[in-house]
N, CA, C and O atoms as a GROMACS GRO file, in nm:
protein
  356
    1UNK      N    1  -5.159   2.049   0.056
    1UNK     CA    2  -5.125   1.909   0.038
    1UNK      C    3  -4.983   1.895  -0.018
    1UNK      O    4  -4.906   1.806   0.018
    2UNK      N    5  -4.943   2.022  -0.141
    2UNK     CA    6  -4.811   2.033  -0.177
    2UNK      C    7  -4.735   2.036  -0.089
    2UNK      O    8  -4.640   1.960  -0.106
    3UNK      N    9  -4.736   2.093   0.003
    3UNK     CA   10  -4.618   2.126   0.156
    3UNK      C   11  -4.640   2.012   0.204
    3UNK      O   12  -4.538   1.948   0.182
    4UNK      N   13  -4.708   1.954   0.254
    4UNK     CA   14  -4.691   1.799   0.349
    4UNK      C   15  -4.635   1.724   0.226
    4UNK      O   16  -4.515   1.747   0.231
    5UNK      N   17  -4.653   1.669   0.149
    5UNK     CA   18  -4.594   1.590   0.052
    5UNK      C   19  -4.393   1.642   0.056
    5UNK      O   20  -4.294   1.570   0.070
    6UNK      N   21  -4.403   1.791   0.038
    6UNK     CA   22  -4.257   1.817   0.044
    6UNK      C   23  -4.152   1.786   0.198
    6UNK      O   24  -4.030   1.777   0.209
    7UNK      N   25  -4.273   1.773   0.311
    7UNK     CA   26  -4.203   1.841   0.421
    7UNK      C   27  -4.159   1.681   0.482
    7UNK      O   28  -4.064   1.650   0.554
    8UNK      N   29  -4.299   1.572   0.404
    8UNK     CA   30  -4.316   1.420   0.452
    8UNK      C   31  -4.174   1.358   0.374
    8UNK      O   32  -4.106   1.275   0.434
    9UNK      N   33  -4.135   1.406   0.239
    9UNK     CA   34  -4.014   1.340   0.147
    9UNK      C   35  -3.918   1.409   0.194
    9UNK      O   36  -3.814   1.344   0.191
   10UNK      N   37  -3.902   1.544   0.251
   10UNK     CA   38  -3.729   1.571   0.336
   10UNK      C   39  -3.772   1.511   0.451
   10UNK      O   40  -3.758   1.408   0.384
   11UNK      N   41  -3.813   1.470   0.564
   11UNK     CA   42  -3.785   1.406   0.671
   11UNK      C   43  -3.783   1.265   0.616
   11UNK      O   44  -3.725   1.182   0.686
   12UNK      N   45  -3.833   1.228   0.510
   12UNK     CA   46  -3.788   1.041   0.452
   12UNK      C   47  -3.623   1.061   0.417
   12UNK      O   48  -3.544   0.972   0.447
   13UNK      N   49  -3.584   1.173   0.359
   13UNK     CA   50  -3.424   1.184   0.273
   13UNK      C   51  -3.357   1.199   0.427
   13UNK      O   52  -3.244   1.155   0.446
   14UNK      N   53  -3.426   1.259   0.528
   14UNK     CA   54  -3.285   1.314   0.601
   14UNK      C   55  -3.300   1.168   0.710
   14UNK      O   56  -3.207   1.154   0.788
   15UNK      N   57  -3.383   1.091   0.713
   15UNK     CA   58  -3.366   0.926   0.827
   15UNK      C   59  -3.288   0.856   0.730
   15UNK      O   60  -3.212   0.780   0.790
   16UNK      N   61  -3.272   0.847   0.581
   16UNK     CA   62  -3.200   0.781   0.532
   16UNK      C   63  -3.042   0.827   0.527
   16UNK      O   64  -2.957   0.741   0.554
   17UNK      N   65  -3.006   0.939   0.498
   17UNK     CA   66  -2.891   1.043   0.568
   17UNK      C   67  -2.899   0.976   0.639
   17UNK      O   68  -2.892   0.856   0.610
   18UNK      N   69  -2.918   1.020   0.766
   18UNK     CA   70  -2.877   1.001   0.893
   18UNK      C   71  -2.876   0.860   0.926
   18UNK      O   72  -2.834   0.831   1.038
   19UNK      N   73  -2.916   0.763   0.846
   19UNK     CA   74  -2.817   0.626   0.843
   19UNK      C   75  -2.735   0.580   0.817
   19UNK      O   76  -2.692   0.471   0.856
   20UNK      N   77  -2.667   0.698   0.702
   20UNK     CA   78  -2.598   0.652   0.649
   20UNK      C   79  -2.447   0.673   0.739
   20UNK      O   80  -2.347   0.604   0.723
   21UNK      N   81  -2.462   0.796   0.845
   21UNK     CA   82  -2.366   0.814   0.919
   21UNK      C   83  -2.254   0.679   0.918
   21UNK      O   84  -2.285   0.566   0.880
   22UNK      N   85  -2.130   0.716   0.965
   22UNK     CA   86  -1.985   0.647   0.976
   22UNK      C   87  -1.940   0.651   1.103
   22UNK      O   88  -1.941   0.765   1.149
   23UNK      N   89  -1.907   0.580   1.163
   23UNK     CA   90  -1.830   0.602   1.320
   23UNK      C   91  -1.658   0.613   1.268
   23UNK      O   92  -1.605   0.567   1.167
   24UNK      N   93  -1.609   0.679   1.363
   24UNK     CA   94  -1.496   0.722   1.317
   24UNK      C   95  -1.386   0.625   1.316
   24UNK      O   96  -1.393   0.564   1.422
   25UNK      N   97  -1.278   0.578   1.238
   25UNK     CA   98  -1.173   0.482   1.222
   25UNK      C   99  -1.081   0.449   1.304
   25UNK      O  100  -1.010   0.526   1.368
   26UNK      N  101  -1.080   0.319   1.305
   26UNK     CA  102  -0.991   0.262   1.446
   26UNK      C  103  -0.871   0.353   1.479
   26UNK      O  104  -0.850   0.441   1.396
   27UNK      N  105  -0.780   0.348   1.593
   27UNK     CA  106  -0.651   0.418   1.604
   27UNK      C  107  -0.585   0.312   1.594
   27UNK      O  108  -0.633   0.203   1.626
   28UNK      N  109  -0.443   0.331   1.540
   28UNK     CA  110  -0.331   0.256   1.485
   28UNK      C  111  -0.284   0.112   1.618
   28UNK      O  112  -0.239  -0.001   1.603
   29UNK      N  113  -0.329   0.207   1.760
   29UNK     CA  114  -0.354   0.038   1.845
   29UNK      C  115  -0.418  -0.035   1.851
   29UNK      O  116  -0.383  -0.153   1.859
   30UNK      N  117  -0.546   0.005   1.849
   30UNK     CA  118  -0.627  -0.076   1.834
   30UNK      C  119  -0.629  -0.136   1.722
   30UNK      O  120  -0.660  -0.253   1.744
   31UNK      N  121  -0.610  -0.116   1.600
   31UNK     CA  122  -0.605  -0.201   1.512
   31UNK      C  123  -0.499  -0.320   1.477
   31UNK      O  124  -0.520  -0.407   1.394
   32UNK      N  125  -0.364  -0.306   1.566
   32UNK     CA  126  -0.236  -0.357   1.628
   32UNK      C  127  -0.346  -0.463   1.778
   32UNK      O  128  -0.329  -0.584   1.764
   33UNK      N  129  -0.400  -0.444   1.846
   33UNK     CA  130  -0.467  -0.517   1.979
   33UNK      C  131  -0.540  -0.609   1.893
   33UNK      O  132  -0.505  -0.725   1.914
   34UNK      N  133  -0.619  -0.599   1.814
   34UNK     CA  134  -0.740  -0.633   1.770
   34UNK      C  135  -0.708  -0.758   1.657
   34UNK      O  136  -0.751  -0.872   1.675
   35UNK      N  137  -0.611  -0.712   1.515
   35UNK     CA  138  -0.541  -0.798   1.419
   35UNK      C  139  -0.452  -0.880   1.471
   35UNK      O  140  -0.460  -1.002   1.460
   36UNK      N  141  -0.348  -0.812   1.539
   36UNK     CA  142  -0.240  -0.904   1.567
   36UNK      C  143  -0.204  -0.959   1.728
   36UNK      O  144  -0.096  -0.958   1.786
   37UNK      N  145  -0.338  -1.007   1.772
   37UNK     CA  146  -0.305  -1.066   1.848
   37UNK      C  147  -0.222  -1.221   1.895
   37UNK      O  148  -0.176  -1.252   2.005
   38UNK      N  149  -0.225  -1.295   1.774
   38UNK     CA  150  -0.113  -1.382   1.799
   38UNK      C  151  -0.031  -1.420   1.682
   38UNK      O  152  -0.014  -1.528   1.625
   39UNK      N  153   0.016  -1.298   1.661
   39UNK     CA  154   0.122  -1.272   1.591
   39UNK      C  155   0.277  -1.277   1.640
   39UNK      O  156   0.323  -1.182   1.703
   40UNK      N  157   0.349  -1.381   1.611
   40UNK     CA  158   0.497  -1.322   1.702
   40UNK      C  159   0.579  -1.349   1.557
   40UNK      O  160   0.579  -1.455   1.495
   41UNK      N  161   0.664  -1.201   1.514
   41UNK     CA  162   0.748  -1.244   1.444
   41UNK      C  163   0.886  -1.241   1.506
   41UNK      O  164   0.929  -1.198   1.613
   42UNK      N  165   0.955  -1.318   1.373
   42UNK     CA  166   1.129  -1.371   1.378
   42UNK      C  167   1.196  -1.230   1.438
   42UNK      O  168   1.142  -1.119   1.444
   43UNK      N  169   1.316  -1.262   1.477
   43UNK     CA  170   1.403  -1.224   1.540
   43UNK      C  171   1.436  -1.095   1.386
   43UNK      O  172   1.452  -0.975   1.407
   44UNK      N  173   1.438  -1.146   1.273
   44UNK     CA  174   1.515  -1.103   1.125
   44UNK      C  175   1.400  -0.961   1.094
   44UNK      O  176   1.432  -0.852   1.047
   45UNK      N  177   1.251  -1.009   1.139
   45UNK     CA  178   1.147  -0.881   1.123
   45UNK      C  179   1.175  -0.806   1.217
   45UNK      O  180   1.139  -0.692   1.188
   46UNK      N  181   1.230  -0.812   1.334
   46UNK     CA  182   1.220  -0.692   1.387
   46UNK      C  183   1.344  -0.584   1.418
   46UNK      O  184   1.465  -0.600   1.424
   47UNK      N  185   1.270  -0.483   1.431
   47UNK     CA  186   1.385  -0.379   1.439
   47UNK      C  187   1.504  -0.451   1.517
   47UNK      O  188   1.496  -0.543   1.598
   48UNK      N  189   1.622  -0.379   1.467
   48UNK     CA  190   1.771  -0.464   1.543
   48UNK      C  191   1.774  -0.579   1.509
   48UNK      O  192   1.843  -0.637   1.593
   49UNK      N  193   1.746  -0.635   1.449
   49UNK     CA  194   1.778  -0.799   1.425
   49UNK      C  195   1.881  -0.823   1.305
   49UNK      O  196   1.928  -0.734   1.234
   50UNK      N  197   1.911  -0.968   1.297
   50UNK     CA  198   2.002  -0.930   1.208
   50UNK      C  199   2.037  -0.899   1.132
   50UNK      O  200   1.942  -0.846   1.074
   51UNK      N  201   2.141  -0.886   1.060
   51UNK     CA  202   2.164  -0.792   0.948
   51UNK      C  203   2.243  -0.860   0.847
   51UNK      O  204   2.337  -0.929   0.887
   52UNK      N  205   2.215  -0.850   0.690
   52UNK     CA  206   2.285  -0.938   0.593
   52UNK      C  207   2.341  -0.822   0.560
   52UNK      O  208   2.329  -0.717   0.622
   53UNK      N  209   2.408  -0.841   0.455
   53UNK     CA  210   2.512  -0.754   0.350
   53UNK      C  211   2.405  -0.783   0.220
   53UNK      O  212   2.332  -0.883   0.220
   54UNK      N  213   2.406  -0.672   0.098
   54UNK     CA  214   2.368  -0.726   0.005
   54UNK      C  215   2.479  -0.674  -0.102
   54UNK      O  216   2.550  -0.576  -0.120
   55UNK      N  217   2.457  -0.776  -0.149
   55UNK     CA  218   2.568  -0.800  -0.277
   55UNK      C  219   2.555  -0.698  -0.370
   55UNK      O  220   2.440  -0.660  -0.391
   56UNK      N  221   2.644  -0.647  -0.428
   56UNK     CA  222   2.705  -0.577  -0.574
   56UNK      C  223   2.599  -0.631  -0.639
   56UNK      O  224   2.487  -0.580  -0.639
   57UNK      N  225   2.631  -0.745  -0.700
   57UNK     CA  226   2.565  -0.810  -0.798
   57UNK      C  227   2.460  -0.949  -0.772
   57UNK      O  228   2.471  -1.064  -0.813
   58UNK      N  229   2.359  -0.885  -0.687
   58UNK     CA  230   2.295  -1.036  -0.643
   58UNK      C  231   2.198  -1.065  -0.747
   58UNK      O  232   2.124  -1.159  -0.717
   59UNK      N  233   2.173  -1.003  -0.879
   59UNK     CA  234   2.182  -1.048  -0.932
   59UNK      C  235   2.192  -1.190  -1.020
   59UNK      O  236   2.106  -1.260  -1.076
   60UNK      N  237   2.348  -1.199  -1.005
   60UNK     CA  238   2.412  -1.306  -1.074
   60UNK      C  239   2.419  -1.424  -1.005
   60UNK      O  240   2.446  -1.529  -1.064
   61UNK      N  241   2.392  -1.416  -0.842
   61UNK     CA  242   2.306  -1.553  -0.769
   61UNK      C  243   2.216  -1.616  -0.802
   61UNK      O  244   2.214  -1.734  -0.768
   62UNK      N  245   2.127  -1.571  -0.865
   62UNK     CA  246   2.061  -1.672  -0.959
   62UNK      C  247   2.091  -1.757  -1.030
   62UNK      O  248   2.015  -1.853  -1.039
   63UNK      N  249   2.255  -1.752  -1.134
   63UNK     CA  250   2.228  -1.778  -1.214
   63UNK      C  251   2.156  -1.807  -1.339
   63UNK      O  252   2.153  -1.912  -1.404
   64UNK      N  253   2.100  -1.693  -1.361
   64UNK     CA  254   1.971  -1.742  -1.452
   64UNK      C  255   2.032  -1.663  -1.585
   64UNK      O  256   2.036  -1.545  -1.551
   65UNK      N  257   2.080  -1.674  -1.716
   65UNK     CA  258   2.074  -1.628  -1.807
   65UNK      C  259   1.992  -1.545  -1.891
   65UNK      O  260   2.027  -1.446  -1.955
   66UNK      N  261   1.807  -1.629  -1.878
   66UNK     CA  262   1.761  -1.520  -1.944
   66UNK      C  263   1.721  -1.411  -1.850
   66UNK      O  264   1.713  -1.304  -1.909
   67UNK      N  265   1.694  -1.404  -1.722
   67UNK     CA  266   1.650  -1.337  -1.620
   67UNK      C  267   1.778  -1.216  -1.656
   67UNK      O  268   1.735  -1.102  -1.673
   68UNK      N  269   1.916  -1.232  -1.667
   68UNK     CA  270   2.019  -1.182  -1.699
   68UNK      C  271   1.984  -1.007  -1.814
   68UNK      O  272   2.006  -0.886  -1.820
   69UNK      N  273   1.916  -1.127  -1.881
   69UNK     CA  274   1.885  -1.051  -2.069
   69UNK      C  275   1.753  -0.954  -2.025
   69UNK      O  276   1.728  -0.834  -2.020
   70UNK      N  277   1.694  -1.063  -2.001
   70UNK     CA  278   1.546  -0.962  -1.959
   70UNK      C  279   1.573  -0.813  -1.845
   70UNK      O  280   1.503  -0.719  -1.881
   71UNK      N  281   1.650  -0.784  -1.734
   71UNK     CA  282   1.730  -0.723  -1.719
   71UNK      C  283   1.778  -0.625  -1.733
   71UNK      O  284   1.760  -0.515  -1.681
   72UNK      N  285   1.890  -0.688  -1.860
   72UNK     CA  286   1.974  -0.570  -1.944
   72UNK      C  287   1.852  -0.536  -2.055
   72UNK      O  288   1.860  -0.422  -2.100
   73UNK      N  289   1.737  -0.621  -2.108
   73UNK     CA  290   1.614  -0.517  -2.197
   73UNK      C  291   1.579  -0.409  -2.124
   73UNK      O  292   1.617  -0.296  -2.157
   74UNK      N  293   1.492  -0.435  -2.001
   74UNK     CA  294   1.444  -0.391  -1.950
   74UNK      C  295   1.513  -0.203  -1.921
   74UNK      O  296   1.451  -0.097  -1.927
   75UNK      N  297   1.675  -0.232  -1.887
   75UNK     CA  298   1.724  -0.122  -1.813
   75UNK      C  299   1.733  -0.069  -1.959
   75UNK      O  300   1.652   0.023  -1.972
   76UNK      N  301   1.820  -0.100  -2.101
   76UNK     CA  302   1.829  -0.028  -2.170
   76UNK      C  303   1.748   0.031  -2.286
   76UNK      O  304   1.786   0.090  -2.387
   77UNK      N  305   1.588  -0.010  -2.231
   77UNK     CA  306   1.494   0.053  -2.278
   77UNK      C  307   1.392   0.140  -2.177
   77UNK      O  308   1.276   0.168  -2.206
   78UNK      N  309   1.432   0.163  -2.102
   78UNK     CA  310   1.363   0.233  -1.999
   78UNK      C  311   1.379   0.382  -2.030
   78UNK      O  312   1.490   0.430  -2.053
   79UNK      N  313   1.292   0.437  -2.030
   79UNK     CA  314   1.304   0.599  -2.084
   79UNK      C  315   1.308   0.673  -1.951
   79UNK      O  316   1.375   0.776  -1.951
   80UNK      N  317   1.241   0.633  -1.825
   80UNK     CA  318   1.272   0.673  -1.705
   80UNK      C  319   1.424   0.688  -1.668
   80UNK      O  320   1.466   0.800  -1.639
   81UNK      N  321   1.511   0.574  -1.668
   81UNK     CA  322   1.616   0.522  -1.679
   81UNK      C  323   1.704   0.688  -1.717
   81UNK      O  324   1.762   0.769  -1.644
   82UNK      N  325   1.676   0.683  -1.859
   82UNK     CA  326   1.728   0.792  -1.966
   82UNK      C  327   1.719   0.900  -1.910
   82UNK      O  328   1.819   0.968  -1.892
   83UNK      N  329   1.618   0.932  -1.878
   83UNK     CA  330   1.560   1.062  -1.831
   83UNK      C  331   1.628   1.116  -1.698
   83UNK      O  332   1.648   1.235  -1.674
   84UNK      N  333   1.656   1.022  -1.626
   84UNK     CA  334   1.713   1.061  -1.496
   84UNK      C  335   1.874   1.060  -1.493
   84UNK      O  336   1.932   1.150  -1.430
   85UNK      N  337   1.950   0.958  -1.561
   85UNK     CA  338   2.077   0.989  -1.572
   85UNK      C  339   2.044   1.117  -1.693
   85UNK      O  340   2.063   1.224  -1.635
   86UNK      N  341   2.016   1.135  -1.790
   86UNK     CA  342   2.038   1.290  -1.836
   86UNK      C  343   2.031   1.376  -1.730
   86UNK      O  344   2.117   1.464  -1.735
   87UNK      N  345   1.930   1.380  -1.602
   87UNK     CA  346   1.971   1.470  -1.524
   87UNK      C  347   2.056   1.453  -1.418
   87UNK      O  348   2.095   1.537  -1.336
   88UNK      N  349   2.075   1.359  -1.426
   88UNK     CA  350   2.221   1.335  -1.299
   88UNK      C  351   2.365   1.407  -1.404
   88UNK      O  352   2.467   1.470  -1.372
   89UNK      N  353   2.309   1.362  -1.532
   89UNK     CA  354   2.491   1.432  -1.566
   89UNK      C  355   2.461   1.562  -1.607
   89UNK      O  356   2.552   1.640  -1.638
   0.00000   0.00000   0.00000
């Protein structure tokens, strides 16, 4: 009766297993066919399109003063910061 009890609870564990199976993950087109089908972007998203310059200091296009401060905290407490110009020089 011990053996049927063992042999009846692995064939219950292995139908629940074997539900639990996964089918394997879309490929990168199909998931491109499927999401973005009416998707059209700007001329600016896509490759070759146009092209800005970015500023030295864009920054200071804001105008924002404390954005300015917060900034200069930010950079001259950064220990990352530190750490990497010590090894640049």
């Amino acid at each position: 009766m011990r053996v049927l009890q063992t042999i009846l609870a692995g064939l219950i564990a292995a139908s629940f297993l074997d539900g639990c199976a996964t089918k394997s993950p879309p490929t990168s087109a199909e998931v491109r066919n499927q999401g973005l089908t009416n998707v059209a972007l700007r001329s600016a998203w896509k490759a070759g399109g146009q092209s800005g310059s970015i500023e030295d200091d864009w920054l200071a296009t804001f105008n924002d003063e404390q954005l300015n401060t917060l900034v200069r905290e930010a950079i001259t407490n950064n220990p990352d910061l530190r750490v990497a110009a010590t090894r640049v020089a």
